[in-house]
N, C-alpha and C positions, 0 to 999 in steps of 0.2 A: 221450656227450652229444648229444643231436638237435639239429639244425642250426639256426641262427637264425631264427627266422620274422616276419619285418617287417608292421606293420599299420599304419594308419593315422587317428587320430582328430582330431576337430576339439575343442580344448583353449583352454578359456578364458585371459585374465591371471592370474597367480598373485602371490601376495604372502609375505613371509616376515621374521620380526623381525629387527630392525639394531639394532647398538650404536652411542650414542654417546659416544667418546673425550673423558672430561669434560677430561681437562688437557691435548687440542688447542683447548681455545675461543680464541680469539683476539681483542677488544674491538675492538681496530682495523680490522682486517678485516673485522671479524662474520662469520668462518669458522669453522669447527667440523667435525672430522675424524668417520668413519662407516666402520665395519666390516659390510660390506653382508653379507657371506656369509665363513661360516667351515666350508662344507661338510659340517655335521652333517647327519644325518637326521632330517627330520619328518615326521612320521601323518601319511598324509591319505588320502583315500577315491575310489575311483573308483564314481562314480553312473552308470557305464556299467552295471558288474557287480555294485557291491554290496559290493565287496571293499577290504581296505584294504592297504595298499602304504606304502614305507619311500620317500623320495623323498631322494635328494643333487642336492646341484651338484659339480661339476666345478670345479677352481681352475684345472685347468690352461690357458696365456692359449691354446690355440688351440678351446678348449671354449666361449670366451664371445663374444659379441659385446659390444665394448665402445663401439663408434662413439658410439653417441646419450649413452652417459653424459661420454664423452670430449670430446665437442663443446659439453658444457654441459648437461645435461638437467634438468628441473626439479624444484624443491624444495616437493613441496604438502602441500597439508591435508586430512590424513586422505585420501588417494586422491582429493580431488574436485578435476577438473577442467573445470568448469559456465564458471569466469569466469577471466579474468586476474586476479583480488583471490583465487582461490584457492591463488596462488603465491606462495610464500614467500621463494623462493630460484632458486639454482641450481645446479648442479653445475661447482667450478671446471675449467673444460676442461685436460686432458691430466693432470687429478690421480688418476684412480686407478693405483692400484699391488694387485699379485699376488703373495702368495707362496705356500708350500707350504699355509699352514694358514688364511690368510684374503684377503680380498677387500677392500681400502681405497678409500675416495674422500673428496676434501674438499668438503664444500658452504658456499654463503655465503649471507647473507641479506639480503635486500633492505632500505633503508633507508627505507622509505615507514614513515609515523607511526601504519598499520594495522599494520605489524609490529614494532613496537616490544616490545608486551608479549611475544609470542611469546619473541622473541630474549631479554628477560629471564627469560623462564620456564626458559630453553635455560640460562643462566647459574649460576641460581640453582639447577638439578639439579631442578627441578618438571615442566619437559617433558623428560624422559629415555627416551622409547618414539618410537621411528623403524621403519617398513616398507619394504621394496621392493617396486616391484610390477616383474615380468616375463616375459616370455615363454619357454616350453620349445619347440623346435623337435623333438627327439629325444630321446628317453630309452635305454638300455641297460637291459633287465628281467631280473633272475636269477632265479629259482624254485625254490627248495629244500625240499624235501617238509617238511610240516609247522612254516616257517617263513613269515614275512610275508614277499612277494617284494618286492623292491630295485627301485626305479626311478632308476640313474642320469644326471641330463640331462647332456646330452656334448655337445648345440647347442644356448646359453642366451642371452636378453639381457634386462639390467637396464635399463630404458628411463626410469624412475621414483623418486624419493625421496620418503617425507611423515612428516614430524614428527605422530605420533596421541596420542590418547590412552590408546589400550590395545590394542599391537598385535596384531592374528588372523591366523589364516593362512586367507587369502579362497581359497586353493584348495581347500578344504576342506568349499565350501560344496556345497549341492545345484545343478546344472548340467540344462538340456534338454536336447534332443535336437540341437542345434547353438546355443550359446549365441551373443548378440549377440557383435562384436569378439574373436571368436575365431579360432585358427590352428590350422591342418594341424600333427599332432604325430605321427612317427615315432616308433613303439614298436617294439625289436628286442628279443622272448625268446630267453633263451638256458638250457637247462637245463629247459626243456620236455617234460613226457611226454606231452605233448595237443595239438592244435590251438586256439589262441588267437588266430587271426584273426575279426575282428568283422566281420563283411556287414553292408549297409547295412538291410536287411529286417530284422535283429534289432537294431536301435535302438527305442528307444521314439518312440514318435509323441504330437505334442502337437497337441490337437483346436483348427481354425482357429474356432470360438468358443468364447466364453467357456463354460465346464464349470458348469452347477448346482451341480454334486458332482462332488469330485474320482476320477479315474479308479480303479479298481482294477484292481492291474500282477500280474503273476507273475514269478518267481523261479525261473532253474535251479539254486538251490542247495537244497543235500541239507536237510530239514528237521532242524531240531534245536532239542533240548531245552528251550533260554532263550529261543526264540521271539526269535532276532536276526533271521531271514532274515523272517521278517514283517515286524519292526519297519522294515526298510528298505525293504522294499516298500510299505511305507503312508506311509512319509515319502518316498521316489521317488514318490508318487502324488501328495503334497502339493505336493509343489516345483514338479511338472511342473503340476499345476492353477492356481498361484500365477503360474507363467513365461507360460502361454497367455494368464491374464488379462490379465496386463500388456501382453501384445506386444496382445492385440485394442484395449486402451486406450490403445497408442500409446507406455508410459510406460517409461523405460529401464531397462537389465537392474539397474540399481544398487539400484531403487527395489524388485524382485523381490526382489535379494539380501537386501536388510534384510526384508523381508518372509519370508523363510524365514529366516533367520538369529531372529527374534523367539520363535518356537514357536509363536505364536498357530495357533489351529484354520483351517481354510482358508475356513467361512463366514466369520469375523472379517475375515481376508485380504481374501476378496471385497470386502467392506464399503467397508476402506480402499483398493480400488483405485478403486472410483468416488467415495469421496471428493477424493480425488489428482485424477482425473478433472476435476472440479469445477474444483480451485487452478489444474490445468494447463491450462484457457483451453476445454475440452470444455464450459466449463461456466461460472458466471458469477465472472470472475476482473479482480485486478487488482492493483498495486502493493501497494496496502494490504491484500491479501485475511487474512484469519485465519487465524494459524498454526496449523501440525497439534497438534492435540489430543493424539497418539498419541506420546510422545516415542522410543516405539523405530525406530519409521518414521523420523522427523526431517523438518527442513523442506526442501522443495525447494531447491536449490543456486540455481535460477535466480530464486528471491524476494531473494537477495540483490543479481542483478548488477541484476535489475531495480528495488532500492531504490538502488542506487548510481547508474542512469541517470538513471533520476527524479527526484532531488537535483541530477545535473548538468544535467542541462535547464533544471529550476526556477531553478537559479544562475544559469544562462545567459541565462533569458529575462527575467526580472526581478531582475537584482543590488540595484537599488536602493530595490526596495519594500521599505516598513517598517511596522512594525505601529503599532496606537495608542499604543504605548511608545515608539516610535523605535528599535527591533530591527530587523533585516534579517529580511524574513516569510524567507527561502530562506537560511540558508546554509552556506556547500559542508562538506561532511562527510566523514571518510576514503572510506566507502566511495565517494562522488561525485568524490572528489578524478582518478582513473584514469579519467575519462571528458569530464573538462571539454573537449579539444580535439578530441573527437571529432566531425565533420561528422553532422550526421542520420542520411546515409547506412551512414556506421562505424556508429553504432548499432544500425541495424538489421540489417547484416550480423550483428554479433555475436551479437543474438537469435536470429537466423532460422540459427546456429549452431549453437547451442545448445540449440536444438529438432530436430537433426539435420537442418534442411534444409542440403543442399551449392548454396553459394551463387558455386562457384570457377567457373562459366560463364553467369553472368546477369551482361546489360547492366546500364548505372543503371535502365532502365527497367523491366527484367522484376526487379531488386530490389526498386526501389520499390512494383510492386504486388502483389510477395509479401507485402512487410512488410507495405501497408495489408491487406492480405488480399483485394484486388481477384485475383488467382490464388487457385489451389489448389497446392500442390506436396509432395509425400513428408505428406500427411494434414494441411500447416499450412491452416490451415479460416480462416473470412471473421473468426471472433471469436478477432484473432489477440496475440498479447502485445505487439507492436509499437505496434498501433492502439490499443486500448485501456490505451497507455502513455501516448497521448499526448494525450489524449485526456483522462487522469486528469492529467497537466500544466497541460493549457489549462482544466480544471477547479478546479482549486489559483490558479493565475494570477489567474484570472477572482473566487473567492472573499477573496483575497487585497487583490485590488485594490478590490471590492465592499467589503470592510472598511474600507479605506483612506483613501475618501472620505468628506467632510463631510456632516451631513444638521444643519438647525439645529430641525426641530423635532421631535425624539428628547424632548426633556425634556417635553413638554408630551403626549406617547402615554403611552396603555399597551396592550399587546400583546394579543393576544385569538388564540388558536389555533381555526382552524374543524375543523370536521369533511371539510366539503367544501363545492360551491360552491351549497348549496343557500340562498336568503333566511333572512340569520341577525337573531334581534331579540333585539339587547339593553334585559333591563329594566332601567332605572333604578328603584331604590327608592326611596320616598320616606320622609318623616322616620317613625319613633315619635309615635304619637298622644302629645298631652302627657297627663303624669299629671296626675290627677284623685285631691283627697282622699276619703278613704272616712272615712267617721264611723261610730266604733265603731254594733256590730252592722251594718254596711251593707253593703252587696253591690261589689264591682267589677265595674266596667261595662266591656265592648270596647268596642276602636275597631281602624279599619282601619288600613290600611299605602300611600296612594296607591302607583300606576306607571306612569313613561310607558314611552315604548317608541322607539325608535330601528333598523331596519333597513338594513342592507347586505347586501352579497354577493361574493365572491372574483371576481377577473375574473382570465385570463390575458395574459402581453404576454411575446410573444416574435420572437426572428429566426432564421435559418440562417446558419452561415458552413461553410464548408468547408479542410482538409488537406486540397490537392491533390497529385496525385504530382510534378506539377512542381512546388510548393516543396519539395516531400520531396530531387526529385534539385540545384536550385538553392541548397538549404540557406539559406531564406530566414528565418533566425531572427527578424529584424526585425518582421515580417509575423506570423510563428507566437507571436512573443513579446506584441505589440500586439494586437491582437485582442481575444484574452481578458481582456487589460488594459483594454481599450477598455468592452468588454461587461460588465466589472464596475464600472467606472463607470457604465454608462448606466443598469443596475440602478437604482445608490444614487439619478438624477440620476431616473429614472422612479417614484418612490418618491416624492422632494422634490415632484416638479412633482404628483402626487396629495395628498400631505398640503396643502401650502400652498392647493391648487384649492379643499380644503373650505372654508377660512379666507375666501379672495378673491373667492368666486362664490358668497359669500351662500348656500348651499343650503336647501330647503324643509325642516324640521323633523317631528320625529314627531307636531307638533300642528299642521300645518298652515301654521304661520306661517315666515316666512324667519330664518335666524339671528340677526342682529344688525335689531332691530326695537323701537319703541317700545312695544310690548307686553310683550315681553322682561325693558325698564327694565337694556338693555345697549349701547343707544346714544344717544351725544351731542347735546344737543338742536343745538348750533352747534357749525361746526368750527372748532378752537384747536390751536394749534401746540404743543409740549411745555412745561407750565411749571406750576408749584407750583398754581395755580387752575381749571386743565382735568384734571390729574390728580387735585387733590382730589375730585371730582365722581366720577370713573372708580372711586376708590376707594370714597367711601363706596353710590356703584350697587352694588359687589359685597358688599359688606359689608349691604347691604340685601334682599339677593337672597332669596326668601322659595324654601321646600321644593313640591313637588309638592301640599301638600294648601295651601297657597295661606297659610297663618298662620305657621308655623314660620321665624323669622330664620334665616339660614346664616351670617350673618359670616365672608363668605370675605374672608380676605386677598391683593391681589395682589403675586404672587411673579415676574410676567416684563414687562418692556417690551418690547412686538414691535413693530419697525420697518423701515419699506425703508431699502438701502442708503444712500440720499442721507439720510438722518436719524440715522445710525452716530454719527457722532460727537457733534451736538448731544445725544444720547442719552445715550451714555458722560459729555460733561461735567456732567450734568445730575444722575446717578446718583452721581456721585465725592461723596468725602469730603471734605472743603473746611470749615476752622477759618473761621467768618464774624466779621466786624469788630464785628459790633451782632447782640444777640438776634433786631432783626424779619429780616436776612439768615437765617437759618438756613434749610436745605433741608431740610423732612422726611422726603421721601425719599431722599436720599442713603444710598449703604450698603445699603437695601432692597428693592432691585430689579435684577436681575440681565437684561441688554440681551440680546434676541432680534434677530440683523442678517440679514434676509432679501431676496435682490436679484428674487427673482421677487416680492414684494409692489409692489415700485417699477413693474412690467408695468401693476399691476391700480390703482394708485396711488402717485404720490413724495410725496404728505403722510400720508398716513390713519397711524394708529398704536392699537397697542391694549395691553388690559393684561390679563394672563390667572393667576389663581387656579394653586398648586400641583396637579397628578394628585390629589397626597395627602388635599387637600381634596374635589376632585370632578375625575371624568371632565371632562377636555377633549375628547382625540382617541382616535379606539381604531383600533389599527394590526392591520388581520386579518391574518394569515397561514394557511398549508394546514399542516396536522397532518403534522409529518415533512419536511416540504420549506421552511423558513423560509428566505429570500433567493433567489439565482437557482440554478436547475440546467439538470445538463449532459444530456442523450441523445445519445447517438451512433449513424451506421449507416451500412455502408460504400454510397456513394451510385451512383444509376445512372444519374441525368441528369449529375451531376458525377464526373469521374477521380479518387476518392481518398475522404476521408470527413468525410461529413456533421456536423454538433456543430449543436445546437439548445439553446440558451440561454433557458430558461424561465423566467417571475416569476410566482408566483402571490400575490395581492397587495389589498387593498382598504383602505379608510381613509372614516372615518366621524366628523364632530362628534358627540362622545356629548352633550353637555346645554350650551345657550347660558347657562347662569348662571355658570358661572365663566371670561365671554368679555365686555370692554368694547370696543367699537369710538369712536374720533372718527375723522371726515374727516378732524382735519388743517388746517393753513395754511402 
């Protein structure tokens, strides 16, 4: 027998099926017993050679390393460990136990209300597939002529547990030329009639850009028949083309793995690495981004922890707002629930974690402008997940709050989407010529359609605020939370003070004349205080209000009393419903007019009041907006006169009197 020949390879994590012991579940505990390894043999493939290989574990206790499972080690999902919310559990420390034929340990489960279902899945015999994942340090190789050779590992550690859904054996998979988070693995053959040492010059080499086309490899194996020894060198070609894209795109070995693991052709591959590209912040990304289309790929791990931060913030910075329903707009959600006490700071260590930056010798301050993206570090780039987390926070806030405020004259608009901010004219149509009888044999005559015409234009209004790195390292929620709260007010309040200006500043008309004008035959000859004989008058103006071609009655009814503040109430008692003593008390309109209380009219007048016709009936106001951007938006960019990043709070926005006939003014007393 030839003598041992030691080699040495760089050997990815490995994974391998676990049983679980259904009649250790324990309810109380939420434990549940796991037979990690029972030292059979599984297939699996070395992509060094091409060759496939019989792989055991070793039971016996000076064969394993047991520390990490023995001290606790953790219980995840499906292999991914992207966030803390991807743990489950964890390994009760000092509980594995070894005998001759198997490998024990007990694991528990965490009692957070995201793992609830899990653990009843665990109960009810539905989640019944558990892996391990672990590391081979050394293998012992026998080689027996015309048999599959024996790879036994004789220095092993179980580092890992995950409850899956359908466990594989991830060693199995196609591997580089030195895979990410991989280890030195001593291979000793024994029973050898060849040399079996691997030099470093016969590895395959993975080209440092991305490959067109994947490479075409060679094989020193003997050609044969079934065309195996091809096949494995064309899928060695694919894996390896698959692995360089990814590492050029920055994107983790995981995301590779599934990617070969799929079969798709390698142009496909390509396709989704720059798609991936895109989600993972290369490109234009964000909380909310659109999940992968490709369900074999799956979603990034970190869309999760970044939906759970995002919920915590939002909880955090606004617990108290509420929608038009009286709903809390934010609130806190399992996945958010594991983040709520975390400082800014925590935060963003966590991201910038989980994008593989090592963040274990930065100050607060060189944290702080990793995360805004004011650095560059291990490829984390200026458009970085942290910033444009936050970013999409203070934009949520901002819309939230903008919703939240009062606008009083919503009911008397209607909306009008522009195109853009070029001079827009709205036609008003005017009536239907009236019909005209025809006497038999006679001819019908036309007639026209008047129109006036009323112009605006979109104007912008906007400010800058800034995330500085000093609130970032001060953890100035207050500050970060207010703000955008502030600004989405000011939105609603820049909105109000445009609408009501049309109303209060008389504006010049598309005929020339001012709004409320005795031309019109929509203002008060004398001014009169609120009561059954100055309103009669307001009414029957509108109700007399003739069409564009000068004949046509409208018979608009009014549907709004609009008043300044200091007149709120005389208003209300005025409109109430009230059983009168004597027929001539009766209010006619009581019940039929619905009080418009505006405090900026009080600015421009504390008497004046008016009465305005339904939308439904005729254009009052028309509220422009920009195509696609209706209320305030956000832009962001990391700043260079300011330490930290920029947020610009945009309104595009205009407001326009569409027609002074369904509009009565009196001054007032």
């Amino acid at each position: 027998m030839a003598a041992a020949q030691p080699r040495t390879v760089e050997l990815p994590p490995l994974s391998v099926r676990a049983e679980v012991v259904a009649k250790s579940i324990n309810d109380e505990t939420r434990t549940v017993d796991l037979i990690f390894s029972t030292g059979a043999a599984v297939d699996r493939m070395d992509f060094w050679t091409g060759k496939r290989y019989m792989e055991t574990l070793s039971l016996e206790p000076e064969h394993i390393r047991l520390d990490r499972l023995n001290s606790g080690a953790p219980l995840l999902d499906s292999h991914s460990a992207w966030s803390v919310s991807d743990q489950l559990g964890a390994v009760v420390p000092g509980s594995v136990t070894l005998t001759k034929t198997e490998a024990r340990a007990q694991a528990r489960f965490s009692k957070r209300d995201s793992v609830n279902e899990v653990w009843q899945d665990v109960r009810d015999g539905i989640i019944n597939s558990v892996s391990v994942g672990y590391r081979v340090y050394k293998f012992e190789e026998t080689e027996e002529k015309d048999k599959v050779p024996v790879r036994r590992a004789v220095d092993w550690e179980p580092y890992e547990i995950s409850m899956v859904s359908m466990p594989a054996d991830a060693g199995a998979k196609v591997r580089g030329e030195k895979p990410p988070n991989s280890n030195p693995c001593q291979i000793v053959t024994r029973g050898a009639s060849k040399e079996t040492t691997m030099r470093d010059d016969e590895r395959p080499e993975t080209s440092a850009e991305v490959p067109q086309n994947p490479p075409v490899l060679s094989t020193d194996d003997p050609p044969d028949n079934d065309g195996r020894a091809e096949a494995i060198a064309t899928e060695r070609a694919r894996a390896q083309g698959i692995i360089a894209a990814c590492r050029v795109a920055m994107l983790p070995q995981s995301f590779a793995d599934k990617l070969i693991e799929s079969g798709k052709p390698y142009d496909e591959c390509a396709r989704l690495v720059f798609v991936e590209m895109g989600k993972r912040g290369q490109g234009t990304r964000g909380p909310s981004a659109i999940p992968p289309s490709d369900p074999v790929v799956g979603a990034d791990p970190l869309e999760k922890q970044l939906r759970g931060i995002e919920n915590a913030l939002l909880h955090r910075s606004a617990p108290d707002l509420k929608d038009q329903k009286g709903e809390p707009c934010f609130k806190l959600s399992d996945e958010g629930r594991e983040y709520r006490g975390m400082s800014l700071l925590d935060i963003a260590r966590q991201i910038l974690n989980a994008r593989g930056v090592r963040t274990t010798s930065m100050d607060k301050r060189a944290l702080a402008g990793a995360a805004l993206g004011l650095e560059t570090r291990a490829g984390y780039h200026t458009t970085s997940d942290f910033a444009i987390l936050l970013a999409d926070v203070q934009s949520k806030v901002l819309r939230a709050a903008y919703g939240e405020a009062p606008q009083t004259w919503m009911p008397l608009a209607r909306r009008v989407v522009l195109p853009d901010f070029k001079t827009n004219k709205q036609l008003q149509l005017g009536e239907a010529p009236t019909l005209l009888e025809v006497l038999e044999h006679g001819e019908f005559t036309r007639g026209t359609i008047a129109e006036g015409k009323e112009e605006f234009t979109l104007k912008t209004y906007g400010r800058v605020f800034a995330i500085t790195r000093q609130a970032l390292i001060n953890d100035d929620t207050d500050a970060f939370a207010r703000v955008p709260a502030e600004f989405g007010r000011s939105a609603r309040r820049k909105e109000s003070d445009l609408a009501w200006a049309q109303i209060t500043s008389n504006p010049v008309m598309g005929d020339a004349q001012v709004l409320f004008h005795a031309d019109h035959d929509n203002l008060a000859g004398a001014a009169a205080a609120i009561d059954i004989g100055p309103l009669g008058i307001g009414r029957a103006a509108l109700r007399m209000q003739t069409g564009l071609d000068g004949t046509s009655v409208l018979n608009l009814t009014p549907r709004y009393l609009i008043v300044p503040a200091g007149k709120e109430t005389i208003a209300d008692q005025f409109v109430s419903v009230i059983t009168p003593a004597a027929a001539g008390s009766v209010n006619p309109f009581q019940g039929r007019l619905t009080v418009i209380s505006e405090p900026r009219l009080d600015a421009n007048s504390s008497t004046a009041w008016y009465l305005a016709a339904s939308p439904d009936q005729i254009d009052i106001l028309l509220h422009g907006v920009l195509e696609g951007n209706e209320g305030p938006a956000i832009d962001t960019r990391v700043g260079f006169d300011i330490d930290g990043i920029e947020i610009k709070c945009r309104l595009d926005v205009a407001f326009k009197v569409a027609d002074w006939r369904g509009l009565f003014k009196n001054a007032g007393a």
